[in-house]
Residue frames as qw, qx, qy, qz and C-alpha x, y, z in Angstrom:
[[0.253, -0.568, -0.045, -0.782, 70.77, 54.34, 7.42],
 [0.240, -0.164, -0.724, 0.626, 70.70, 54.29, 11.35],
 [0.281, -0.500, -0.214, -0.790, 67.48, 54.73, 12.88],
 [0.098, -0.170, 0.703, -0.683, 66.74, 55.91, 16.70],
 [0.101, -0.265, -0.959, -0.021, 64.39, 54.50, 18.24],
 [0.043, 0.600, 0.329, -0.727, 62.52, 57.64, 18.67],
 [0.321, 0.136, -0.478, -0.806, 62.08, 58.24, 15.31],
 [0.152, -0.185, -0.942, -0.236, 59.80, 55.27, 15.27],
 [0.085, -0.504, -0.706, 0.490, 57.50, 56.96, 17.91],
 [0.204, 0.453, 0.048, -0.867, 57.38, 59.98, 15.98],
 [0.103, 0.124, -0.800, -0.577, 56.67, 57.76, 12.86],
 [0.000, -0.384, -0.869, 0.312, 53.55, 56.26, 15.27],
 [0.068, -0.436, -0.437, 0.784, 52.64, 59.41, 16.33],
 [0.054, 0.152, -0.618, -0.770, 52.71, 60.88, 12.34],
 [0.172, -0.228, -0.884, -0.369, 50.29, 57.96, 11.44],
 [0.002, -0.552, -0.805, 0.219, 47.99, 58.05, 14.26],
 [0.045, 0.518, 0.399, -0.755, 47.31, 61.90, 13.43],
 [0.171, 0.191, -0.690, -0.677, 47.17, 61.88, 9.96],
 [0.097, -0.084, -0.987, 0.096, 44.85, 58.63, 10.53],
 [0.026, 0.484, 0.575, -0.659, 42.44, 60.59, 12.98],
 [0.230, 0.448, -0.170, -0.847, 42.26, 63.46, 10.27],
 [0.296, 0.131, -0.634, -0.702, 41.07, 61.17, 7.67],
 [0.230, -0.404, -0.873, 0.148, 38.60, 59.05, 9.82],
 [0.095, 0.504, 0.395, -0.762, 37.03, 62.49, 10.83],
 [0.279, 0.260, -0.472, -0.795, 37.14, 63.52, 7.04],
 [0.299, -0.101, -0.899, -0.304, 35.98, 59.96, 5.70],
 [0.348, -0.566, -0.741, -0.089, 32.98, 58.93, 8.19],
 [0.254, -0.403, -0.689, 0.546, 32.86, 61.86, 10.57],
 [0.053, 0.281, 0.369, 0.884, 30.93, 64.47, 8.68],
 [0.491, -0.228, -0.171, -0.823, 28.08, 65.51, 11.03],
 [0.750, -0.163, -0.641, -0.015, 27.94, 61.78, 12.28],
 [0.459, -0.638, 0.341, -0.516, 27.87, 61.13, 16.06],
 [0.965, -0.206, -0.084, -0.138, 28.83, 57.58, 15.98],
 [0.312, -0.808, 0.498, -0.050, 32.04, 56.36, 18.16],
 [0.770, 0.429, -0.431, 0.190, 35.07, 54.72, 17.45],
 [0.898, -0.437, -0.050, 0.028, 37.50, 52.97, 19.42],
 [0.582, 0.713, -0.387, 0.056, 40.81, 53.81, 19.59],
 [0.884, -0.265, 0.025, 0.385, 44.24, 51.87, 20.91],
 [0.383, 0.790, -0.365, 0.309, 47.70, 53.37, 21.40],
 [0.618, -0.749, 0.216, -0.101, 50.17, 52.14, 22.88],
 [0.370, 0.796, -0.424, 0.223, 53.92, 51.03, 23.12],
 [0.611, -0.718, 0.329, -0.053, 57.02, 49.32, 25.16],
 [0.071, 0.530, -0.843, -0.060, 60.49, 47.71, 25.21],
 [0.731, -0.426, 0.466, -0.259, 60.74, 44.45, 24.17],
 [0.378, -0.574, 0.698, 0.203, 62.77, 41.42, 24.10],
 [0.749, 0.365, -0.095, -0.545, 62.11, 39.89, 21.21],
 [0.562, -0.251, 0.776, 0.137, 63.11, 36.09, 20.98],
 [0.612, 0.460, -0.378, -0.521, 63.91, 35.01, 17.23],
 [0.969, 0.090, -0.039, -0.227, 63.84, 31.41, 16.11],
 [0.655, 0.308, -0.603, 0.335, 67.83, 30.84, 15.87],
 [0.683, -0.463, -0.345, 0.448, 67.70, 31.32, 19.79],
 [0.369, -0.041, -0.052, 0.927, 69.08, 34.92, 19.75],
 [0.043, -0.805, -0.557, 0.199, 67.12, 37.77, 21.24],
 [0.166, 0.489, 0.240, 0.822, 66.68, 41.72, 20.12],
 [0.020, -0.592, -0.614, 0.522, 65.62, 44.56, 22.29],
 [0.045, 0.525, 0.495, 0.691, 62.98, 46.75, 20.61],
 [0.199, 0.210, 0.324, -0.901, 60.75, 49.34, 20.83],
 [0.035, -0.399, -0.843, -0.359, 57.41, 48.02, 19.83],
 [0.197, 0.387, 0.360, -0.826, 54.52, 50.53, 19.26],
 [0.031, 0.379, 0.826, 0.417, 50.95, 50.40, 17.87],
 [0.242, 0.204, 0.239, -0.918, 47.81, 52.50, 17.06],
 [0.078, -0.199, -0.732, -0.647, 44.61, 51.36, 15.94],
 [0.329, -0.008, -0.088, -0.940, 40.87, 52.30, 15.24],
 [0.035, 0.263, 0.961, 0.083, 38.11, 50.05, 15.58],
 [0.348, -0.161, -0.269, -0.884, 35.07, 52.47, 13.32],
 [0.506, 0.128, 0.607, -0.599, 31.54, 52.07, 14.34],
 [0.782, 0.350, -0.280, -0.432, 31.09, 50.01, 11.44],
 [0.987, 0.043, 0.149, 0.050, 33.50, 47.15, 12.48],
 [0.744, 0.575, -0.162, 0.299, 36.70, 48.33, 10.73],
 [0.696, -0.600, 0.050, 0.391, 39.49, 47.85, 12.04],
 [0.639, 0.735, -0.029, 0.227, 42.34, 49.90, 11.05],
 [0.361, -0.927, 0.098, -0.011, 45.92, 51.03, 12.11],
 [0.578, 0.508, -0.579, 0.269, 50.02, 50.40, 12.24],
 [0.769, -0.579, 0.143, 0.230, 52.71, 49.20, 14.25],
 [0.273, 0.779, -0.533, 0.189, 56.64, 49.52, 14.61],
 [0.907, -0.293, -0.053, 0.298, 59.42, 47.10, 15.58],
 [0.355, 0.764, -0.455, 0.289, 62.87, 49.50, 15.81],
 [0.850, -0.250, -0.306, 0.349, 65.65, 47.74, 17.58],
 [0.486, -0.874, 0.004, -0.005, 67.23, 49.34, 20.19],
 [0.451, -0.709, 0.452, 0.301, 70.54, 48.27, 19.34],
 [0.433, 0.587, -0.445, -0.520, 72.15, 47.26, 16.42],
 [0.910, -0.051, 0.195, -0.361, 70.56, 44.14, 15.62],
 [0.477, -0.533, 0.675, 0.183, 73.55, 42.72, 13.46],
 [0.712, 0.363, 0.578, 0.166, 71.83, 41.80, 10.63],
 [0.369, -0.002, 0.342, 0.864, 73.02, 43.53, 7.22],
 [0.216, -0.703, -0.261, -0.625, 69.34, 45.67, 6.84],
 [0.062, -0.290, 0.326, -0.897, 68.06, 48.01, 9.11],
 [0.004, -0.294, -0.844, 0.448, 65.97, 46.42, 11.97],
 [0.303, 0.230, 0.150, -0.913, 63.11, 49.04, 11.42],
 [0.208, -0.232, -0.811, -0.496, 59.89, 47.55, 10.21],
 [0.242, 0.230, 0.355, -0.873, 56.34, 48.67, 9.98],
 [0.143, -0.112, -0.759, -0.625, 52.98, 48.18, 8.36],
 [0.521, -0.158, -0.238, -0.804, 49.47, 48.28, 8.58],
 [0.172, -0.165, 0.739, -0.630, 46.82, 47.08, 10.90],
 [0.282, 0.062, -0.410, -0.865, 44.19, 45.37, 9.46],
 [0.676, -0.285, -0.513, -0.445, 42.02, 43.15, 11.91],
 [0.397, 0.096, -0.697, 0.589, 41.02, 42.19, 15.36],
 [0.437, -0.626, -0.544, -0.348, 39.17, 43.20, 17.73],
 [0.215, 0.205, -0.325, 0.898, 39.30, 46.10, 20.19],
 [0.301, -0.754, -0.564, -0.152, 37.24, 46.95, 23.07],
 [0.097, -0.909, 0.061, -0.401, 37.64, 49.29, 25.99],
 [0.831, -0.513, 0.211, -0.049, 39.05, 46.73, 28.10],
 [0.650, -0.343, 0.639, 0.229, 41.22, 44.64, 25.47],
 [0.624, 0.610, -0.283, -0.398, 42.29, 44.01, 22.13],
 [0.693, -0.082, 0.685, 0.209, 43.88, 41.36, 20.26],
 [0.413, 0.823, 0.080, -0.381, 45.08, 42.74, 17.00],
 [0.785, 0.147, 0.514, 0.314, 46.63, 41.54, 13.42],
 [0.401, 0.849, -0.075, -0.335, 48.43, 43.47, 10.75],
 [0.825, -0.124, 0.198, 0.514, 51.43, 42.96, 8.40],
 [0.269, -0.420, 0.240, 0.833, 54.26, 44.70, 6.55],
 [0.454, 0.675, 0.014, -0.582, 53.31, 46.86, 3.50],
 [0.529, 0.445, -0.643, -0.331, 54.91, 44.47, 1.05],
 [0.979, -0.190, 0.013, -0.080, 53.20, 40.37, 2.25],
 [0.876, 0.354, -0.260, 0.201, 56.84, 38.89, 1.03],
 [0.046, 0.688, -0.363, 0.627, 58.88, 41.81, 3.42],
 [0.681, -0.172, -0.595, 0.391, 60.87, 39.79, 6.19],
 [0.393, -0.906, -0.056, -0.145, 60.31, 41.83, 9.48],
 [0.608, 0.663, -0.245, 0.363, 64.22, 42.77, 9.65],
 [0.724, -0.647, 0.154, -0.182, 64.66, 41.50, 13.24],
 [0.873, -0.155, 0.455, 0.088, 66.37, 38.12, 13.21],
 [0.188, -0.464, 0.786, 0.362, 69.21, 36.58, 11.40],
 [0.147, 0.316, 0.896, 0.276, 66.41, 33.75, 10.22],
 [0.208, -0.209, -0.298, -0.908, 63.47, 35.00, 8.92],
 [0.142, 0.600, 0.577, -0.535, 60.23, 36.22, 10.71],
 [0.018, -0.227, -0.411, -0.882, 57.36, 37.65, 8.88],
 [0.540, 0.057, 0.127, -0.830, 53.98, 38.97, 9.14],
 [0.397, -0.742, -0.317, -0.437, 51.31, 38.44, 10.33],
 [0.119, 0.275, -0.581, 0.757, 52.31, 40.18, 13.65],
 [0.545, -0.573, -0.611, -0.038, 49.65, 39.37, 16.47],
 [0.119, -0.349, 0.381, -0.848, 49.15, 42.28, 19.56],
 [0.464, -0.494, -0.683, -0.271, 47.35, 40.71, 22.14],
 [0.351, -0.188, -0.604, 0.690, 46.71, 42.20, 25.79],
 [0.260, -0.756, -0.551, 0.238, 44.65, 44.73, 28.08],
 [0.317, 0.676, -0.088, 0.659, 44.66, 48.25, 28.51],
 [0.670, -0.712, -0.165, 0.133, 46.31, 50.19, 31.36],
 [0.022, -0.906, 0.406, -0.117, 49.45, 50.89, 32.61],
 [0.086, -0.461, 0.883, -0.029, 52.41, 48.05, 32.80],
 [0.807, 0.148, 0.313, -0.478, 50.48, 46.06, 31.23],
 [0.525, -0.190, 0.780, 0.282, 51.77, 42.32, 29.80],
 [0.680, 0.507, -0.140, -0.511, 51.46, 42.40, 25.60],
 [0.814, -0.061, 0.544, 0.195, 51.64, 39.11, 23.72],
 [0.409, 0.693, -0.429, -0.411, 53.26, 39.76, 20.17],
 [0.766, -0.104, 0.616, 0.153, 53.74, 37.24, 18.05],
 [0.057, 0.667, -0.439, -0.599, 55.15, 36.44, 14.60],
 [0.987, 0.021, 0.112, -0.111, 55.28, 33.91, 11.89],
 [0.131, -0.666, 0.702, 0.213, 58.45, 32.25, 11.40],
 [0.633, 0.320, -0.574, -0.408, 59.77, 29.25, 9.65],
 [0.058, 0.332, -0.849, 0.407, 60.20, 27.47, 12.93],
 [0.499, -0.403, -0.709, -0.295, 57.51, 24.94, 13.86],
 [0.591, -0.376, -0.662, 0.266, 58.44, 25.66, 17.49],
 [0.164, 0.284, -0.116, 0.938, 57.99, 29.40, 17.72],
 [0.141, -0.733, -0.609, 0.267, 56.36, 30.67, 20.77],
 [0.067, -0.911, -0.373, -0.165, 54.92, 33.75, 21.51],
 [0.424, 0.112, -0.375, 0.817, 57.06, 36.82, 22.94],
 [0.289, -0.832, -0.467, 0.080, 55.36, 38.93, 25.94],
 [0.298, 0.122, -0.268, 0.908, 56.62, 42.54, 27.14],
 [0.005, 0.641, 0.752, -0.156, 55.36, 45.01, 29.02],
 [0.176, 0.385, 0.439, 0.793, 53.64, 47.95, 27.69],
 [0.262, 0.492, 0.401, -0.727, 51.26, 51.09, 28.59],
 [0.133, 0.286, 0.818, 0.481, 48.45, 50.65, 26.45],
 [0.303, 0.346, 0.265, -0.848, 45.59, 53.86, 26.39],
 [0.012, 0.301, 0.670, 0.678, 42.31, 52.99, 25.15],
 [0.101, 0.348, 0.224, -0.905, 39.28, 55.37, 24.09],
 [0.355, 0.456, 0.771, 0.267, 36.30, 55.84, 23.06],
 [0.314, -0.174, 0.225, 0.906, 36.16, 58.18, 20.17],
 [0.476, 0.661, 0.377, -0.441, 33.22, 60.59, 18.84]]
């Protein structure tokens, strides 16, 4: 199964409203207290541990309740066909970190811990790291774990809208 990279945005897009609807349902009943949200999104190059690189679309949405919880997803869809025998697509829950109006630095992995982020020829997994500012062309840091002692970070840049939410 071939998937565009547009599908992934709508897949974002899916979550974050769904999301919204049940954060209104779940804590917003009459309440006046505000939440934080992140969205936000951009090509990049994604360097994998054998030395061989992937462009992606990388996009993320998360919440940060007036209690502290953090909540939300991301996507990795390659942009081209990555070459590996699965499908490059990979997603999963957001589930710590810290988000302000300014900046965030957020942590999530895939919906199954064990589930190789279907990038790379070697294997990368979760935890995924989002670190960076909001704005417009703005530098995000993503990172991964891998089995590679010497894996750095990858950076792209990204428009990144955040809000604060009644």
């Amino acid at each position: 199964m071939v998937v565009n990279h547009y599908s992934s945005v709508y897949f974002l897009l899916l979550h974050f409203v769904v999301f919204s609807l049940f954060t209104q349902i779940a804590f917003g009943t009459g309440q006046t207290s505000k939440s934080t949200v992140i969205h936000g999104g951009g090509t990049a190059s994604i360097g994998c541990p054998d030395g061989s690189t992937f462009d992606t679309v990388v996009s993320f949405v998360a919440e940060k309740l007036a209690n502290g919880t953090i909540a939300g997803n991301w996507t990795i869809d390659p942009i081209e066909d990555a070459g590996v025998s699965m499908n490059g697509f990979s997603h999963g829950p957001i589930y710590q970190g810290n988000i302000s109006m300014e900046h965030f630095n957020i942590q999530g992995e895939t919906y199954n811990q064990q589930e190789e982020i279907n990038l790379c020829a070697s294997p990368v997994f979760a935890p995924i790291s989002l670190t960076g500012r909001c704005g417009q062309d703005v530098m995000i840091i993503i990172q991964f774990q891998s089995n590679d002692p010497l894996d750095t970070p990858n950076s792209f840049s990204a428009d990144v809208e955040c809000q604060s939410v009644r």
